[in-house]
C-alpha positions as CSV (number, residue, x, y, z in Angstrom):
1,X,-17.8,21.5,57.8
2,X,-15.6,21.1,54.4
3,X,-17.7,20.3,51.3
4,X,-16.8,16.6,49.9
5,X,-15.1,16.1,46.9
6,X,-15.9,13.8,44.6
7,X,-13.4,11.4,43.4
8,X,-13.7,9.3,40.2
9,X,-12.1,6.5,39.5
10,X,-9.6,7.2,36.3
11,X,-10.4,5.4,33.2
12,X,-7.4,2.6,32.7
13,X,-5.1,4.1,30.2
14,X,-2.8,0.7,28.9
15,X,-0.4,2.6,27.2
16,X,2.2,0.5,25.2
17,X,5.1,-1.4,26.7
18,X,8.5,0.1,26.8
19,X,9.8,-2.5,24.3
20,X,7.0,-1.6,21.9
21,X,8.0,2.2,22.5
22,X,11.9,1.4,21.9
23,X,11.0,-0.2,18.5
24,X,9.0,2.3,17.1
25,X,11.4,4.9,18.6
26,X,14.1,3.2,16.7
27,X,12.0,2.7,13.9
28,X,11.4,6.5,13.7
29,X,15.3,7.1,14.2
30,X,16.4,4.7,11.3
31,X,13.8,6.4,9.3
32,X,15.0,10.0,10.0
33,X,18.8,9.1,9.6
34,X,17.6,7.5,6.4
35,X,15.8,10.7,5.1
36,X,18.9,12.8,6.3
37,X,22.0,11.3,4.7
38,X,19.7,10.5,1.3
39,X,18.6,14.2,1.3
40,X,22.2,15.3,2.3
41,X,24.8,13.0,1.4
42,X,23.5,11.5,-1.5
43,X,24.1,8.0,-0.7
44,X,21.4,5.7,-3.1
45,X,21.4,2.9,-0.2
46,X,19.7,5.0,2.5
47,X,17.0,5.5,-0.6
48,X,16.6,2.4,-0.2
49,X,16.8,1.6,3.1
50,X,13.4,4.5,3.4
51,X,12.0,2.5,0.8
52,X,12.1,-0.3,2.9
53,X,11.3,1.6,5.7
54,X,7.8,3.0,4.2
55,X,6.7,-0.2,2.6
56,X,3.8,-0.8,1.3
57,X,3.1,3.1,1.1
58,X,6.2,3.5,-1.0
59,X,4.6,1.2,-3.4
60,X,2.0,3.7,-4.4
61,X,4.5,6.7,-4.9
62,X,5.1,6.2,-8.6
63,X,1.2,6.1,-8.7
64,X,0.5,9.5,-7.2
65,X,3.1,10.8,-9.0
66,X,2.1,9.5,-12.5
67,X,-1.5,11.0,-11.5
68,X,-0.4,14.3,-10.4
69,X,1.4,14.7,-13.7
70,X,5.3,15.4,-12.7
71,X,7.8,13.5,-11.1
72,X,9.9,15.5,-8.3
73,X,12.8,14.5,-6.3
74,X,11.3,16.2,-3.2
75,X,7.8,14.9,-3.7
76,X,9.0,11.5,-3.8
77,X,10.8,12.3,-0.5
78,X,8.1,13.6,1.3
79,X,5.2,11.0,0.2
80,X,8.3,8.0,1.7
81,X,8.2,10.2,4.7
82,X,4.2,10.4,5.2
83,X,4.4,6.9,4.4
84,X,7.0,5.9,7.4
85,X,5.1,8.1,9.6
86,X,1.7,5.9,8.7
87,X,3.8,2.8,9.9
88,X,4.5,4.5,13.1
89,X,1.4,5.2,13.5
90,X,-0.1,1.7,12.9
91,X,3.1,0.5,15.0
92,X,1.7,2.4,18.0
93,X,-2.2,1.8,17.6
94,X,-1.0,-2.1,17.0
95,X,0.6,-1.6,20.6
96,X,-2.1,-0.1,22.4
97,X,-4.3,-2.8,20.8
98,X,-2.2,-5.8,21.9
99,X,-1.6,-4.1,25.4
100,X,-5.5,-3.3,26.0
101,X,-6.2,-6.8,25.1
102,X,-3.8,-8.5,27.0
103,X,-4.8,-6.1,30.1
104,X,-8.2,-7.4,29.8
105,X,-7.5,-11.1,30.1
């Protein structure tokens, strides 16, 4: 006689809805073409656009910078960039919220 497995139900995993998952994907993509040609080419309006882009984090760089004592081109860069991947991140977590509560209605 063969032993009996036992078989759990999986836990519901909502994920996020493909539109949700095409805007932060494009969100991310704007943001890393952004970060790109201002690193690269120079060009003052994709400074802005990441400014944009990492809003309200960006509003604090000037702050962290005037407390850490120096001003850098590349800090400046890479506290924009932690501050567009924050967004994504609240993006996505505000997905899964929206989707797990509209699952359980």
């Amino acid at each position: 006689m063969m032993p009996r497995v036992r078989h759990e139900t999986p836990r519901h995993d909502p994920g996020i809805s493909p539109l949700m998952r095409n805007i932060i994907f494009i969100y991310l993509a704007a943001s890393i073409i952004a970060i790109t040609v201002l690193q690269f080419g120079g060009d003052p309006f994709a400074g802005l656009l990441l400014v944009l882009f990492a809003l309200p984090w960006s509003l604090l760089v000037h702050s962290i910078t005037g407390l850490l004592g120096f001003t850098s081109a590349a800090l400046n860069l890479a506290l924009l960039a932690i501050g567009v991947g924050i967004n994504a991140a609240a993006l996505y977590l505000l997905a899964r919220w929206l989707r797990t509560r509209q699952s359980t209605r």
